[in-house]
BAFI-3210 file (N, C-alpha, C; in Angstrom, 3 decimals, decimal comma, padded with zeros to 6 digits):
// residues 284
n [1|2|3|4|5|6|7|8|9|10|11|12|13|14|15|16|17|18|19|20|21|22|23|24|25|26|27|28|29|30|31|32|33|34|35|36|37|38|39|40|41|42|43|44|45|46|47|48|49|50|51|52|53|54|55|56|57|58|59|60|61|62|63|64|65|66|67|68|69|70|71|72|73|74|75|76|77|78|79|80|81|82|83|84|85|86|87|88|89|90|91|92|93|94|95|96|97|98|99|100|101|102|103|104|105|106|107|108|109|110|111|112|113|114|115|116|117|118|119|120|121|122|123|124|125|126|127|128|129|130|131|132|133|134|135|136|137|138|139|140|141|142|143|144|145|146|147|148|149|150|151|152|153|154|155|156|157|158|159|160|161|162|163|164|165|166|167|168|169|170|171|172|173|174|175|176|177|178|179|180|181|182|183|184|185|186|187|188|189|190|191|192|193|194|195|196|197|198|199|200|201|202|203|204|205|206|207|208|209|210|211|212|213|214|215|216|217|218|219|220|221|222|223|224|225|226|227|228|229|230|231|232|233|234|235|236|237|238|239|240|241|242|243|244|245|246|247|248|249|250|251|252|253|254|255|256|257|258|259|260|261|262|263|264|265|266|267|268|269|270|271|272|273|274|275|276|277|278|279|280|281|282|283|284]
n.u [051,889|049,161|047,420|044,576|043,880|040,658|040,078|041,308|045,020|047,463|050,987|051,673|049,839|048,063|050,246|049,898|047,385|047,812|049,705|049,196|050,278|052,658|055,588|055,822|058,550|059,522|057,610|058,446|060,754|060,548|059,512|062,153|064,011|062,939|060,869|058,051|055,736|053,743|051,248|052,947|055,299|058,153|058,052|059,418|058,678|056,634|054,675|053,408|050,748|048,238|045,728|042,620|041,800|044,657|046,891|048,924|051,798|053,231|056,533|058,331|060,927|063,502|065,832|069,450|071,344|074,577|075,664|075,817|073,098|069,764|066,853|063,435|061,039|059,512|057,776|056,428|057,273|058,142|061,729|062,474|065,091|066,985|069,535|073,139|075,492|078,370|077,761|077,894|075,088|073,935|076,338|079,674|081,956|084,142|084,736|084,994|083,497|081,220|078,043|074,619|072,509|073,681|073,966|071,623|070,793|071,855|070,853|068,398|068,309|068,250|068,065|066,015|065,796|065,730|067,545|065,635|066,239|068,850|070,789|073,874|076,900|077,824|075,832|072,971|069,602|066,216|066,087|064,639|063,463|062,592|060,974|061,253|059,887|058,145|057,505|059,341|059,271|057,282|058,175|059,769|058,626|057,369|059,605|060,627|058,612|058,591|056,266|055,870|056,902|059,876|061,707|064,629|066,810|069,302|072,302|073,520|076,353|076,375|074,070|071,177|069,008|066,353|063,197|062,074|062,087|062,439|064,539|066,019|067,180|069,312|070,862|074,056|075,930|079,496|082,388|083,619|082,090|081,440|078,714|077,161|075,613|073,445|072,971|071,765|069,657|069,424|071,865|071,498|069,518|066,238|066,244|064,598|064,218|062,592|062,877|063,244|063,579|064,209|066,139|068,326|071,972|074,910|076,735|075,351|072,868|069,897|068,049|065,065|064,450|062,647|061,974|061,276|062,129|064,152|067,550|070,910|072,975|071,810|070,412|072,996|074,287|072,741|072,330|075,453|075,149|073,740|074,934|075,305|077,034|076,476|077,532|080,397|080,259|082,733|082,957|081,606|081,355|083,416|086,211|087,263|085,137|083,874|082,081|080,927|082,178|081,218|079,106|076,685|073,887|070,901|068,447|065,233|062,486|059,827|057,942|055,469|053,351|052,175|053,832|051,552|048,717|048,737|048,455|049,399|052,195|054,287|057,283|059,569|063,137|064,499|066,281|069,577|072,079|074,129|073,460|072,001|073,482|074,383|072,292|070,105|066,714|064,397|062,319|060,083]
n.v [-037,683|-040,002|-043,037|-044,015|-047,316|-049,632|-051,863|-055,582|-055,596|-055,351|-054,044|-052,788|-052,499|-050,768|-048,384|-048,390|-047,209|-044,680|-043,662|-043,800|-043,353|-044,304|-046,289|-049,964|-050,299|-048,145|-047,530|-049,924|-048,844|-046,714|-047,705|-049,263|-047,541|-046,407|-044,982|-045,912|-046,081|-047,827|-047,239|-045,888|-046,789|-047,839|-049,980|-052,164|-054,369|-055,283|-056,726|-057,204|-057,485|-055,215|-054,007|-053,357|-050,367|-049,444|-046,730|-045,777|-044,313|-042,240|-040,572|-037,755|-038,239|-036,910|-038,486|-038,972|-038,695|-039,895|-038,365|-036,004|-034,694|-034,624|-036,710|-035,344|-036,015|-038,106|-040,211|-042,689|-041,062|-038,614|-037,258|-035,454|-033,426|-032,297|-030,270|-030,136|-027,909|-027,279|-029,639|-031,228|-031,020|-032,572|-034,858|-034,075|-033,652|-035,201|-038,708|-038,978|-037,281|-036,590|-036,630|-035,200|-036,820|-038,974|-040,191|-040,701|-042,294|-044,850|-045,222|-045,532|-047,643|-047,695|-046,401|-045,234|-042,295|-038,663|-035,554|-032,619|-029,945|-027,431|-027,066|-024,662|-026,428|-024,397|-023,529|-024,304|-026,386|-026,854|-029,430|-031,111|-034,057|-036,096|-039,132|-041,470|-041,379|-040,154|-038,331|-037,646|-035,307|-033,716|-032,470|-031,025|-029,249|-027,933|-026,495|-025,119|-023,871|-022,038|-022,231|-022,832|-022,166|-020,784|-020,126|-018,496|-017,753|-015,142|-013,786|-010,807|-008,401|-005,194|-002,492|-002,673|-000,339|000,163|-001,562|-003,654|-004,792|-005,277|-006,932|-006,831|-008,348|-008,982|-011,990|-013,185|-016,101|-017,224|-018,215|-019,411|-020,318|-018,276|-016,157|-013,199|-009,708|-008,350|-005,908|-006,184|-007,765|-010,007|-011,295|-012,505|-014,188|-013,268|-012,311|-012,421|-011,527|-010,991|-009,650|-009,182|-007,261|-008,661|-008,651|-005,802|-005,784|-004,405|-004,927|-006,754|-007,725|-008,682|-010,898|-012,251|-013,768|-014,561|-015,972|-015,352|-016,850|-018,784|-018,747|-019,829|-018,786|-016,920|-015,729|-014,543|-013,293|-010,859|-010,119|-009,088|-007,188|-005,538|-004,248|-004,928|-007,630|-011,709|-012,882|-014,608|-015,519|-016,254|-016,427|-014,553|-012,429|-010,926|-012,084|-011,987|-011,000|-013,479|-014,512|-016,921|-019,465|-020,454|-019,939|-017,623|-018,253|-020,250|-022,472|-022,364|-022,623|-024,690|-025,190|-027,076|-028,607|-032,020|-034,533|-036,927|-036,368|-033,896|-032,594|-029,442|-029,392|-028,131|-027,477|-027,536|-026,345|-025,870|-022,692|-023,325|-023,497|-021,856|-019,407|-018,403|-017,857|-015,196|-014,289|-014,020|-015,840|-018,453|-017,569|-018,518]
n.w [148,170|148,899|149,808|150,616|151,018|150,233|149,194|149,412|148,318|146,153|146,386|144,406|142,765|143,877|143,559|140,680|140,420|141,701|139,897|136,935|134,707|134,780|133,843|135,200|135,824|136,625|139,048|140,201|140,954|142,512|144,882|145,704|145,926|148,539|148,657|149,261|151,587|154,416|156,290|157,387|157,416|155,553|152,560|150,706|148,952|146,133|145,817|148,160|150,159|150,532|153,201|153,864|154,738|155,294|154,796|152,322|151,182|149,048|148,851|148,185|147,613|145,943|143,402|143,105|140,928|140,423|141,800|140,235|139,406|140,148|139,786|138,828|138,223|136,225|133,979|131,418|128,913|129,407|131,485|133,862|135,497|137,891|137,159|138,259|138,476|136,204|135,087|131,708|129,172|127,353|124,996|123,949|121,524|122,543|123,911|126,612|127,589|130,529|130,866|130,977|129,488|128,927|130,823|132,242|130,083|130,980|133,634|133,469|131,673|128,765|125,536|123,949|124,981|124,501|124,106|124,495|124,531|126,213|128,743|129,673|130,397|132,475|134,402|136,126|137,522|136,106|133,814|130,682|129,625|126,734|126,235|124,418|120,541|119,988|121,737|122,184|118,975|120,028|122,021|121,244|119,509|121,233|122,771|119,834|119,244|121,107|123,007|125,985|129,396|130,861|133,789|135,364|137,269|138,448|139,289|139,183|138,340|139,785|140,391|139,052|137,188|136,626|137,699|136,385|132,887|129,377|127,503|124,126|121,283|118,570|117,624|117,373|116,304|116,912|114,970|117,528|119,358|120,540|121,403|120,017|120,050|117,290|114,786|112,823|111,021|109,264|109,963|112,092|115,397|116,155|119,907|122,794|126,065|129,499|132,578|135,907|138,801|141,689|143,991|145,556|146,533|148,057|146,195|143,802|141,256|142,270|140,254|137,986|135,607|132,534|129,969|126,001|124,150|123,321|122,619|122,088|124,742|125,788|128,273|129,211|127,251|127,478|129,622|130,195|128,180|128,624|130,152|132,953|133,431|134,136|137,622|137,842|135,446|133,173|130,712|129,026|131,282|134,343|134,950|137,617|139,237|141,085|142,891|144,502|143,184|141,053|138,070|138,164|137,388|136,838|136,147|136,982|137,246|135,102|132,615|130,771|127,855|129,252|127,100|126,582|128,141|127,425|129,551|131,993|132,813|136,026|136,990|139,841|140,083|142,809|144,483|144,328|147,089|147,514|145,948|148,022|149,736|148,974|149,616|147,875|147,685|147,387|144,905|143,131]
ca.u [050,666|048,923|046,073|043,570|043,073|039,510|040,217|043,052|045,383|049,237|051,187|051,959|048,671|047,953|051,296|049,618|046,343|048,439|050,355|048,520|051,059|053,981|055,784|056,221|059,768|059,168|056,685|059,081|062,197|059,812|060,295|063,028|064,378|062,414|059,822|056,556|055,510|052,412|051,255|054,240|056,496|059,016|058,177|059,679|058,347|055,717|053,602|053,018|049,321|047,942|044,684|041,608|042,275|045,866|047,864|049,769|051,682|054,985|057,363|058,991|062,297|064,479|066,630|070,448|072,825|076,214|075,672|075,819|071,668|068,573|065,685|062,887|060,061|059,907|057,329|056,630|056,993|059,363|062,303|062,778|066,356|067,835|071,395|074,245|076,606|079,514|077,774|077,224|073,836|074,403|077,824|080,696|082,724|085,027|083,996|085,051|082,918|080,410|076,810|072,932|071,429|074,273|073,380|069,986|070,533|072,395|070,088|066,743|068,877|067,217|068,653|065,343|066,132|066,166|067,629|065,097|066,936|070,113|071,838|074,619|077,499|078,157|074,271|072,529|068,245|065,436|065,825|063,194|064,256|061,658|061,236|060,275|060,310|056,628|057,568|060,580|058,430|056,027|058,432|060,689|057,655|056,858|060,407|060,574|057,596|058,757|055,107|056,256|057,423|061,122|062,227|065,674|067,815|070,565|072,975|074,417|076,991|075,810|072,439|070,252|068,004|065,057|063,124|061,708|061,632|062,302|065,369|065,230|068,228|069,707|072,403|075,072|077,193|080,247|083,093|084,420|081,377|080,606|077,567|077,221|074,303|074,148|072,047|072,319|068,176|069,717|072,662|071,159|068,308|065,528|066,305|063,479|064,444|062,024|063,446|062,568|064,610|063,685|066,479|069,666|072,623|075,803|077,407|074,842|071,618|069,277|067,315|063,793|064,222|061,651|062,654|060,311|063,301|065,141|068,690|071,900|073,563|070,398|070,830|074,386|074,625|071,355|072,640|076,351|075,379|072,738|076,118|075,180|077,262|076,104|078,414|080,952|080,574|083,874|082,950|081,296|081,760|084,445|086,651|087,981|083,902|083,210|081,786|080,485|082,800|080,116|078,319|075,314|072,668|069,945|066,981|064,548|060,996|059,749|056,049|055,381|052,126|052,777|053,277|050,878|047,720|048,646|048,645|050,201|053,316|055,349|058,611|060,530|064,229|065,449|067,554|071,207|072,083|075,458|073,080|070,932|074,165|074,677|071,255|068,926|065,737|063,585|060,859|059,343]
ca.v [-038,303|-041,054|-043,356|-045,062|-048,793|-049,807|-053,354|-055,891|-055,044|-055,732|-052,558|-052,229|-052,096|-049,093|-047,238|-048,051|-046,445|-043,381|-043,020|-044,382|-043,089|-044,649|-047,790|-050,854|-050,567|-046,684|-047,975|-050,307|-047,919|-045,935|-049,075|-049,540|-046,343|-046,243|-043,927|-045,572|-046,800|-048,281|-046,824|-045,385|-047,849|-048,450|-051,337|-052,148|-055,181|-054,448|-058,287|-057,017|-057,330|-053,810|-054,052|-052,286|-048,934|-049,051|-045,616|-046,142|-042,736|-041,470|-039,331|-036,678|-037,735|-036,747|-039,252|-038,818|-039,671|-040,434|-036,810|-034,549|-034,242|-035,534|-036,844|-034,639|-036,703|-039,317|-041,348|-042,958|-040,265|-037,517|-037,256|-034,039|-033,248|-030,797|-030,575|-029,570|-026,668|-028,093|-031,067|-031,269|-031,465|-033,808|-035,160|-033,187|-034,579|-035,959|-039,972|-039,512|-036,754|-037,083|-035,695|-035,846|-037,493|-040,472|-040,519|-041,121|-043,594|-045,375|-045,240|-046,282|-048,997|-047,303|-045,452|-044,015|-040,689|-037,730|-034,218|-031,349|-028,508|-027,632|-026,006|-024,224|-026,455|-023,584|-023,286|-025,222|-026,316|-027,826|-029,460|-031,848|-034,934|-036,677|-040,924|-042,209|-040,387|-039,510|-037,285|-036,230|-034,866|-033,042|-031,170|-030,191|-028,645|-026,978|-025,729|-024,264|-022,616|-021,468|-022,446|-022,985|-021,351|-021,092|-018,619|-018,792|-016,650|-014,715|-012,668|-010,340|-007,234|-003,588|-001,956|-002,443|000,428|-000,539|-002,364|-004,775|-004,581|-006,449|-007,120|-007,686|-008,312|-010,333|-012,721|-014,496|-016,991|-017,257|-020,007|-019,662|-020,627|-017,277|-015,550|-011,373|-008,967|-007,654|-004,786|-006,925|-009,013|-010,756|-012,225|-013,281|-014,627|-012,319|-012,953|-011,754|-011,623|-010,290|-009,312|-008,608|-007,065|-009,369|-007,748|-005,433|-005,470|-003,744|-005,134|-007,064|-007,677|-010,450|-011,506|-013,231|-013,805|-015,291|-016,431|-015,425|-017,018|-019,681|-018,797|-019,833|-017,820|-015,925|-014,575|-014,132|-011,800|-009,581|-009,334|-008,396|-006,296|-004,455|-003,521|-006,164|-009,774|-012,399|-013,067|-016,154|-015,825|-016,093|-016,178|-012,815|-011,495|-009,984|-012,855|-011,295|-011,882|-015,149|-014,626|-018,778|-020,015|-020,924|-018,749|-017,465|-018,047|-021,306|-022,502|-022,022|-023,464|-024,932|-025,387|-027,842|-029,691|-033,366|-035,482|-037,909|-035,875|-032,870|-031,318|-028,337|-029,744|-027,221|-028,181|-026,558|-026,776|-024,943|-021,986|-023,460|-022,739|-020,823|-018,411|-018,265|-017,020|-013,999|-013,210|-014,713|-016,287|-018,394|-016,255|-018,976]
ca.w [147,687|149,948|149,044|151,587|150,314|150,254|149,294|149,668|147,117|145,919|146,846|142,947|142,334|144,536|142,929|139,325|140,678|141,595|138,626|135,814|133,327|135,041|133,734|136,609|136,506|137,439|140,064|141,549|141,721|143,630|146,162|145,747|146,608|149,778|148,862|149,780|153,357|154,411|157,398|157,947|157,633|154,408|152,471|149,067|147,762|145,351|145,852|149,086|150,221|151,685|153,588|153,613|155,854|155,026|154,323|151,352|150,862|148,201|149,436|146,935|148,070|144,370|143,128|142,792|139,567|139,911|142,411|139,402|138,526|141,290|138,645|139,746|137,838|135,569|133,603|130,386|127,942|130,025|132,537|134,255|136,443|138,355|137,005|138,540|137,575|136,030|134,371|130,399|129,257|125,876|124,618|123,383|120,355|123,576|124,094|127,593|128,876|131,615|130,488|131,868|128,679|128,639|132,534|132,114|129,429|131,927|134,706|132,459|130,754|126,906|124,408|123,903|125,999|123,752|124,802|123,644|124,783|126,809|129,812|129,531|131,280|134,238|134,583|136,704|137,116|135,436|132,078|130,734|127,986|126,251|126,656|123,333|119,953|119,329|122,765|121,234|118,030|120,637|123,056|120,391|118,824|122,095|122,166|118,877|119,169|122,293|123,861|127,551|130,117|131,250|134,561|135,310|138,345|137,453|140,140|138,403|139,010|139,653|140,237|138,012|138,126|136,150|138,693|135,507|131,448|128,464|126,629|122,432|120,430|117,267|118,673|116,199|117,263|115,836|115,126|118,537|119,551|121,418|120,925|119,644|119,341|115,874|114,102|111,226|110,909|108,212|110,518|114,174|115,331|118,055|121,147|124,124|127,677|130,658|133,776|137,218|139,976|142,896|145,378|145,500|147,292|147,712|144,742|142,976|141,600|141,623|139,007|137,692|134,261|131,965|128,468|124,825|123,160|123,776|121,797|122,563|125,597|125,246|128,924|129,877|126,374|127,195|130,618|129,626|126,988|129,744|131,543|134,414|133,648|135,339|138,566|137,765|134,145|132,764|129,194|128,819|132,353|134,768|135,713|138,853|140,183|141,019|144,778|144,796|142,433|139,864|137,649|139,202|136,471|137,339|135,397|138,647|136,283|133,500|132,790|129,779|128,556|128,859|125,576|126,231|128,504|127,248|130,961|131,817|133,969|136,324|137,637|139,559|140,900|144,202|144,979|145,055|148,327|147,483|145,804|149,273|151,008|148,336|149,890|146,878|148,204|146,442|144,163|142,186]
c.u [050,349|047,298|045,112|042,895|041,775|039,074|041,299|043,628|047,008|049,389|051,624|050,926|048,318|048,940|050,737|048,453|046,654|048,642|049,953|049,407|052,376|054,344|055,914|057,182|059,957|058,426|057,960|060,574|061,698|060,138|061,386|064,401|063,931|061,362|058,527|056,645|054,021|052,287|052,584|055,858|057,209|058,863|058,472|059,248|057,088|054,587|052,756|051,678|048,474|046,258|043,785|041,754|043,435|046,018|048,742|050,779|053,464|055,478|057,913|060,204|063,105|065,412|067,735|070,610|073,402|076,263|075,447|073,756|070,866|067,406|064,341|061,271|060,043|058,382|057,556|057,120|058,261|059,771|062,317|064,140|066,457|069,392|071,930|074,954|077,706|079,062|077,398|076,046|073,675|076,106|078,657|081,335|083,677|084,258|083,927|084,173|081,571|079,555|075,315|072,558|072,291|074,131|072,056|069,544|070,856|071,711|068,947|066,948|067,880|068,411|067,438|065,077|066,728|066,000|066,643|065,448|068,271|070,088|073,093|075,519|077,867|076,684|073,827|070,436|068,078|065,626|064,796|063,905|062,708|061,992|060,212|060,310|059,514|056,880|058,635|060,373|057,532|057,063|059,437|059,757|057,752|057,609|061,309|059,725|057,575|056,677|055,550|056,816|058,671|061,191|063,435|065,802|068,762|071,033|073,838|075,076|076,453|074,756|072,023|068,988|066,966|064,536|062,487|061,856|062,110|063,933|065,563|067,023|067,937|070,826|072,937|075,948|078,357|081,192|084,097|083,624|080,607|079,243|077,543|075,825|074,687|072,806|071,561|071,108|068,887|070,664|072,074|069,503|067,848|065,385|065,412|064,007|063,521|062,318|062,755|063,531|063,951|064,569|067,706|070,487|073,378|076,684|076,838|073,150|071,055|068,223|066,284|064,179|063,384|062,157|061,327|060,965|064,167|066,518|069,744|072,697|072,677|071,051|072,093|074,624|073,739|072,455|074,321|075,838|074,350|073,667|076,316|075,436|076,630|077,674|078,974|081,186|082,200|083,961|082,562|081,245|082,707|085,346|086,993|086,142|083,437|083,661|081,214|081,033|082,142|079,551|076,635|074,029|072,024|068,601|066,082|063,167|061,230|058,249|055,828|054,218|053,082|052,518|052,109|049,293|047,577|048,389|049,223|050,766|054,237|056,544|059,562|062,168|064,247|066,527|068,567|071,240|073,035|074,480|072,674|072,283|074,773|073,657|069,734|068,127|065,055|062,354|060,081|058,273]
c.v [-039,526|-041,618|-044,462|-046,333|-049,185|-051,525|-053,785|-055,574|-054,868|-054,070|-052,489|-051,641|-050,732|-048,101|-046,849|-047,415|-044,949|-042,741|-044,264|-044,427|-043,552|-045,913|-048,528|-050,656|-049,170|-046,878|-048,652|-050,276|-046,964|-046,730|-049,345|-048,646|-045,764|-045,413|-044,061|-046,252|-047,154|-048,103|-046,129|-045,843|-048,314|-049,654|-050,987|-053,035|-054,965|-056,069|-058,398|-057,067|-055,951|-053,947|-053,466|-051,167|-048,893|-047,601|-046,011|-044,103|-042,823|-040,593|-038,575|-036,713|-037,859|-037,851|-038,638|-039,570|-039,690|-038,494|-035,542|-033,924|-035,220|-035,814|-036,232|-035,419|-037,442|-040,279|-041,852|-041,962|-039,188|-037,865|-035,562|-033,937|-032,110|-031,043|-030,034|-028,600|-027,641|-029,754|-031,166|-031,718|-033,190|-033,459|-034,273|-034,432|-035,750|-037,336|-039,843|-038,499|-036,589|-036,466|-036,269|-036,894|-038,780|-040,793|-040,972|-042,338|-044,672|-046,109|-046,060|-047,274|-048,898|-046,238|-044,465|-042,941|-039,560|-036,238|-033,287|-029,826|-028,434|-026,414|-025,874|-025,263|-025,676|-023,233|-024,682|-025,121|-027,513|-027,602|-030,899|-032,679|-035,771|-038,208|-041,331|-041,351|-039,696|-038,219|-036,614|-034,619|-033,402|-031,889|-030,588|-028,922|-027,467|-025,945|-024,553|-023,435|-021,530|-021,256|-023,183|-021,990|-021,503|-019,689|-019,503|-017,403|-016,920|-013,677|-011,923|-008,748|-006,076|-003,623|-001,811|-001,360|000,057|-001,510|-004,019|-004,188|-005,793|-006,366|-007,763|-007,309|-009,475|-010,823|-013,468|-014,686|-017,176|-018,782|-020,342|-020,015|-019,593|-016,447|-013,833|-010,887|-008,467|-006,667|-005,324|-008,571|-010,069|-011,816|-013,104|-013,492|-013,443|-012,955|-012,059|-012,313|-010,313|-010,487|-008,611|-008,839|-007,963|-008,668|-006,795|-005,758|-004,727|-003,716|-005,945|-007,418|-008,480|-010,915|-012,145|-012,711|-014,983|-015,358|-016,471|-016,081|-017,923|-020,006|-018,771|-018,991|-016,771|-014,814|-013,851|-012,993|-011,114|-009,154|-008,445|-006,854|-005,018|-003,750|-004,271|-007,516|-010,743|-012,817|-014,325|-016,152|-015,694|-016,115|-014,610|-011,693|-011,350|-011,449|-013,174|-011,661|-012,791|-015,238|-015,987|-019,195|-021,034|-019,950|-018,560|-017,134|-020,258|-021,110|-023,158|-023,240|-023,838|-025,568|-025,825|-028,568|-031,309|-033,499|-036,209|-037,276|-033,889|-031,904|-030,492|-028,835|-028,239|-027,676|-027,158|-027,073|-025,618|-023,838|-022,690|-022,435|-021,688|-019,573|-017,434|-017,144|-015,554|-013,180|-013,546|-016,103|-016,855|-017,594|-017,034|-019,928]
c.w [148,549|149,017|150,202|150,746|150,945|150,089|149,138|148,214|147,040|145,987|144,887|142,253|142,455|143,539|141,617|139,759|140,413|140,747|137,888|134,479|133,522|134,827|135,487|136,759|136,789|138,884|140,937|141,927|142,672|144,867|146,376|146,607|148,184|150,058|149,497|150,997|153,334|155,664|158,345|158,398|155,884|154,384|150,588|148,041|147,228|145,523|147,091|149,496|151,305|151,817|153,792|154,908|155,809|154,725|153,440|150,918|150,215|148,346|148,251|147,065|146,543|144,620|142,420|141,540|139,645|140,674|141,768|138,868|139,681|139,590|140,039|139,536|136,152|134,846|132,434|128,955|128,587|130,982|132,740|135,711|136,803|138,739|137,378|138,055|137,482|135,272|132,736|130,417|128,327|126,126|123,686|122,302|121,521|124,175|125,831|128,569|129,366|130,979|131,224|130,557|128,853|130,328|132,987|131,556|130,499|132,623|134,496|132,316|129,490|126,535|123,862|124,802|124,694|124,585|123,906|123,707|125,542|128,081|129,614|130,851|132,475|134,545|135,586|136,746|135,948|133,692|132,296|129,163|127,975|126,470|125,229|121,850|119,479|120,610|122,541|120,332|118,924|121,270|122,326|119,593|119,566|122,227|121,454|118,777|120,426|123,171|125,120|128,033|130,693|132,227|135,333|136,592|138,119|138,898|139,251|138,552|138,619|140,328|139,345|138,100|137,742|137,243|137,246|134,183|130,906|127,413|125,239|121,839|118,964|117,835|117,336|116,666|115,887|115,676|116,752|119,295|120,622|120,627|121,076|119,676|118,109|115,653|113,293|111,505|110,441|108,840|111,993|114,092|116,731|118,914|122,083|125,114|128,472|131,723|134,986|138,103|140,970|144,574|144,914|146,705|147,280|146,299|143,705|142,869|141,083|140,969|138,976|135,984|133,532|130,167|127,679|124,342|123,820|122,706|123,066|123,624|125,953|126,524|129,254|128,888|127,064|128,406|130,736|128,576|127,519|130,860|132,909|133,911|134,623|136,415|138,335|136,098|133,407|131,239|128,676|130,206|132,833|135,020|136,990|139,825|139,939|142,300|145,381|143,434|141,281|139,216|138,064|137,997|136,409|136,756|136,975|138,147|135,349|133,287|130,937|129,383|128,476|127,699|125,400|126,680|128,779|128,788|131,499|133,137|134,168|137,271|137,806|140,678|141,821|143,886|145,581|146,156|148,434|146,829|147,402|149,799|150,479|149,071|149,019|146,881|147,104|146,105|143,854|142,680]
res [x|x|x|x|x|x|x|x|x|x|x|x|x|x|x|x|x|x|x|x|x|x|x|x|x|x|x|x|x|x|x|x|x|x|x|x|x|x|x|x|x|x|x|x|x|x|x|x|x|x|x|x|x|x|x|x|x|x|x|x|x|x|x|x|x|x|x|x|x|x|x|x|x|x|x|x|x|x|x|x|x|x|x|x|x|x|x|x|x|x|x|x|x|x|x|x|x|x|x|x|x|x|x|x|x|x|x|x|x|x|x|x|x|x|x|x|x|x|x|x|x|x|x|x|x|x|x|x|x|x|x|x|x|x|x|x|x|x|x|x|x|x|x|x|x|x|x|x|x|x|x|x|x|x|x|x|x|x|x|x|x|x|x|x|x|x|x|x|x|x|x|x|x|x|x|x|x|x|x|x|x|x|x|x|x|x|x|x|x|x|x|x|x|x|x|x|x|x|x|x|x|x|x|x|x|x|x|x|x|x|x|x|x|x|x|x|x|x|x|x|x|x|x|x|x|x|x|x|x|x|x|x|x|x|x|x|x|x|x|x|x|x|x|x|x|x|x|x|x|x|x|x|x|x|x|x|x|x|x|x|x|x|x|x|x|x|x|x|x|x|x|x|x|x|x|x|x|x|x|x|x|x|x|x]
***
């Protein structure tokens, strides 16, 4: 994003022009971080005076956490990350272990950061936490009503022959905290998964999945229970494959309105590169 100043004007100023919905101390971690330049030149202090024909322009460079999650965007009302495999989303009963939402708090310096959904610790991709609790209220809504969009990539073993369809179950989790299909309305909740072959290879096949349903383990059961585990899974798949020593299932999108201008935000994280070298390109 770049902005041609027209009159003199504090470089904070300009940033609040930009982003209208962004607090100052969002504005001047933007500076801080090294993102904006003025004519092409990194400058961070925000009192700065930028002159009429200036270039004022913000780079997209993502911000690290503590290595495990980049923040992908950020204002008053929502954060959005792209988390790591291997990092909790929220806190476990355990005081001591590492998670995105107590990483965030951190980072913000607030306690108002609320998680509205989750990734599966061996999952990696975009999750999205609310900033405030009237935005809490809203994207929990969205959520539950499953009004957004979620597409996720999944490598997973075999040929799949179907080149696309739809997967419908009842899932119940139990006290071991794994998750079942059941026959049984009365016990599980409907789970929807839509699928799309994107490629094959010799031994596996790679995935576009789109989520009606956002239940627990949602994909790793459909795709187990479709005869194709996902690759790495060690809870419901083979143990013996795990060809990038992670499980090969990544929330790719996520398309949300905002809380506050209701605009239809899309965010998306990258093809991990260990997927890339299975062969799986980004689709999205």
């Amino acid at each position: 994003m770049h902005y041609i100043v027209e009159n003199p004007i504090t470089l904070l100023e300009v940033l609040n022009l930009l982003y209208a919905d962004s607090s100052n101390k969002t504005l001047r971690d933007m500076l801080k971080h090294g993102r904006v330049t003025v004519d092409d030149q990194v400058v961070v202090k925000a009192s700065t005076i930028v002159e009429k024909g200036q270039n004022v322009r913000v780079g997209e460079v993502v911000r690290k956490v503590a290595d495990r999650m980049k923040i992908i965007y950020d204002d008053r009302n929502l954060i959005v990350i792209d988390k790591a495999e291997g990092l909790l989303s929220v806190p476990l009963d355990a005081k001591d272990s590492t998670n995105a939402l107590e990483l965030l708090k951190d980072y913000f310096h607030t306690d108002e950061i609320y998680a509205v959904h989750r990734l599966d610790k061996e999952s990696s991709g975009v999750m999205v936490f609310a900033r405030g609790k009237k935005s809490a209220i809203f994207l929990n809504e969205k959520f539950k009503n499953h009004d957004l969009k979620r597409v996720y990539l999944a490598i997973v073993q075999g040929n799949l022959k179907e080149s696309e369809g739809t997967w419908t179950s009842f899932l119940h989790e139990v006290n071991s905290y794994k998750v079942f299909p059941t026959t049984d309305e009365s016990e599980g909740r409907e789970a929807i998964t839509h699928y799309r072959v994107v490629r094959r290879s010799k031994n596996f096949s790679f995935l576009e999945l789109t989520l009606e349903t956002g239940r627990k383990h949602q994909i790793r059961v459909h795709c187990n229970q479709a005869g194709h585990p996902i690759a790495g899974d060690r809870l419901y798949g083979v143990k013996s494959c795990n060809p990038i020593l992670r499980m090969c299932l990544h929330s790719s999108v996520l398309e949300v309105e905002h809380p506050l201008t209701n605009k239809l935000m899309r965010f998306v994280a990258p093809t991990p590169r260990a997927f890339s070298r299975l062969g799986f390109e980004g689709v999205c």
